[in-house]
N, C-alpha and C positions, 0 to 999 in steps of 0.2 A: 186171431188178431193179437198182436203182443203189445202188451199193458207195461208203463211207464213203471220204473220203480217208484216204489212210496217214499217220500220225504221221511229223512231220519227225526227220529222225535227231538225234543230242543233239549237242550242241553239244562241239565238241572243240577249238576255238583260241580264244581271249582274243583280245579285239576293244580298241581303243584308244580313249575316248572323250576329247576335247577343250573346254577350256574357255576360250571368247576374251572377256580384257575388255580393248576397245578395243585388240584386235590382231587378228590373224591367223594360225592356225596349221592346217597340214593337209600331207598326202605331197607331196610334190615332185620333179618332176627337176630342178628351176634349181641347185638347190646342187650336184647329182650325189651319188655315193655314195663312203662311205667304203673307202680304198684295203685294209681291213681286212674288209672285209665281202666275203665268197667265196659270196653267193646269184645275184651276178650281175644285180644288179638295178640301176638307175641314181637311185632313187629316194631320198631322205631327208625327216624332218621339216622342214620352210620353219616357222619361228615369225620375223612382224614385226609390232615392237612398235613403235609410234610413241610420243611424247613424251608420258606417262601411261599407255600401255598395257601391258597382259602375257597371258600365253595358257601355261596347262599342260598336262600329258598325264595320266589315270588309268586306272584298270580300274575297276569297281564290278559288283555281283551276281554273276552266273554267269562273267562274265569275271574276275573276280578274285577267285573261288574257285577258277579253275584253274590263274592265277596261283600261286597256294598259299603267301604269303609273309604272308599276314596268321594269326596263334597261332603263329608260329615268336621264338625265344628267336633274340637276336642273336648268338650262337654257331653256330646253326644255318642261318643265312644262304651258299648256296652261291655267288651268283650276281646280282652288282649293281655296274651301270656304263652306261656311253653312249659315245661317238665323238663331240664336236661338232667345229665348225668357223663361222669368223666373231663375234660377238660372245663376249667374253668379259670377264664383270665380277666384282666382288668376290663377288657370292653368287647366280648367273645364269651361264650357267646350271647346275642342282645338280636332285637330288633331295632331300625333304623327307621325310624318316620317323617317321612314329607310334609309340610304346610306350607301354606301361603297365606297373609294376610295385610292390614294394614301399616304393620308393621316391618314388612318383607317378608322373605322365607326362612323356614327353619326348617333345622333338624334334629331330632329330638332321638338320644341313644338312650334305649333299654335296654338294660345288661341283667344279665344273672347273677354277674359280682354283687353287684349294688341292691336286689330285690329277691331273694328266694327265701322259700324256706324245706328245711330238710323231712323229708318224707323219711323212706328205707330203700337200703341195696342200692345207697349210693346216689338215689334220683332226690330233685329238690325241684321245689315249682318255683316259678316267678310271675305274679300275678302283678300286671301293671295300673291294672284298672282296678276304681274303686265305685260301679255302680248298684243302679239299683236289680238289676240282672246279677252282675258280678261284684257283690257287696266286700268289700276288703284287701287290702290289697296283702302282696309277700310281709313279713316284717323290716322293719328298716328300710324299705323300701325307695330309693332316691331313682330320678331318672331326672335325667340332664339334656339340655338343649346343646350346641356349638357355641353357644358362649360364654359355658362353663356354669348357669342357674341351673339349681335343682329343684324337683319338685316329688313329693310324696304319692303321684299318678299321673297320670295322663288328663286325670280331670283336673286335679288340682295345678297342672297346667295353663289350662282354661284359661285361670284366675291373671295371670300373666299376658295371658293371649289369646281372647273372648272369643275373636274373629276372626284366627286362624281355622283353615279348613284343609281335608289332606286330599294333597294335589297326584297328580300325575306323573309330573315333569318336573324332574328327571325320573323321581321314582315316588312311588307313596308307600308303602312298607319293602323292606328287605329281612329275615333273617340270616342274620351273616357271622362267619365264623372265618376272622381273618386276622387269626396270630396261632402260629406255627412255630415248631411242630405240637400239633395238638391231636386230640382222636375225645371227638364229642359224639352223645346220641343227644335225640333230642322224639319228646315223644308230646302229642296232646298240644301242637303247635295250634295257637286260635287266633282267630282274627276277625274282630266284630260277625260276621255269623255264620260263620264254621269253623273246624276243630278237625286239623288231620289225623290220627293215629295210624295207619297203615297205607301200599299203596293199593291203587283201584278204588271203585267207588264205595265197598264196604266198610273203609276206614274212613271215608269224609261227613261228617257229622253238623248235622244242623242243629244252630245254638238256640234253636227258638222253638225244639223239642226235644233234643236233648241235652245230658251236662256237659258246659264246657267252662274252662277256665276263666 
């Protein structure tokens, strides 16, 4: 008698999907890995943008529901930053973040211009968050909403916009790298609770055993 296949197990790591216009972005060893990253792996994000081009990084469905960072209140945020190294421009590379609230919607740009600090060989972290998981943030740290306010995190945020929460729609995070010509890595990308550093599931890191930004 022949037996049904077995159901695939469920899905347990957040996968990283990429979106290239008129660039290139995908794992890499050319750039190597951040001197911060203790997975052991030599790989990092390669984003090249030629003269008009840019290319970002998201989760969507299943993978960024596991992410878990979209219906949390920006006070609630434990866990947001990256590692780049090589291009570095005024608002590239950043993440871009979605809310909704009483206020309307916002979007809140975190750049590496504006929050990092320099490690070695080039790599510098940008830590956005200041919790009790992820206690401190980059130095000089500013991140900016679209209406040109700044804030010293993501929580300190909050204070501005208690009841904002990070929606979907249009998008709830982007990593985006869109000023050109540029050639960025970016390594130890986190987002409330996980941490990519390579591709496949070996590089995706859960932040609630081990370290992420």
């Amino acid at each position: 008698m022949l037996m049904a296949p077995s159901a695939s197990a469920a899905q347990t790591k957040p996968h990283l999907s990429f979106v290239k216009g008129g660039a290139t972005i995908s794992f890499s060893m050319e750039g190597g890995s951040s001197p911060d990253d203790t997975t052991g792996n030599t790989q990092s994000i390669r984003i090249n943008a030629p003269a008009g081009g840019g290319a970002s990084a998201y989760t969507y469905g299943t993978d960024e529901t596991l992410v878990a960072i979209r219906g949390l209140k920006l006070s609630q945020i434990t866990h947001l930053g990256f590692d780049s190294k090589g291009y570095l421009g005024a608002g590239a590379p950043r993440i871009s973040l979605g809310t909704t609230g009483p206020l309307g919607d916002h979007t809140f740009f975190l750049s590496a211009s504006s929050c990092n600090d320099a490690t070695s060989d080039g790599w510098r972290t940008s830590d956005f968050s200041d919790s009790a998981q992820s206690p401190g943030t980059s130095t000089g740290c500013l991140i900016s909403d679209q209406s040109g306010n700044t804030f010293t995190s993501i929580q300190a945020a909050a204070i501005m916009y208690p009841d904002d929460v990070v929606v979907s729609n249009p998008n709830d995070w982007f990593l985006i790298v869109d000023e050109s010509p540029s050639l960025t890595y970016v390594d130890r990308l986190t987002v409330q609770n996980w941490m990519w550093t390579r591709g496949g599931d070996p590089g995706i890191v859960n932040c609630n055993v081990g370290t992420c930004i």
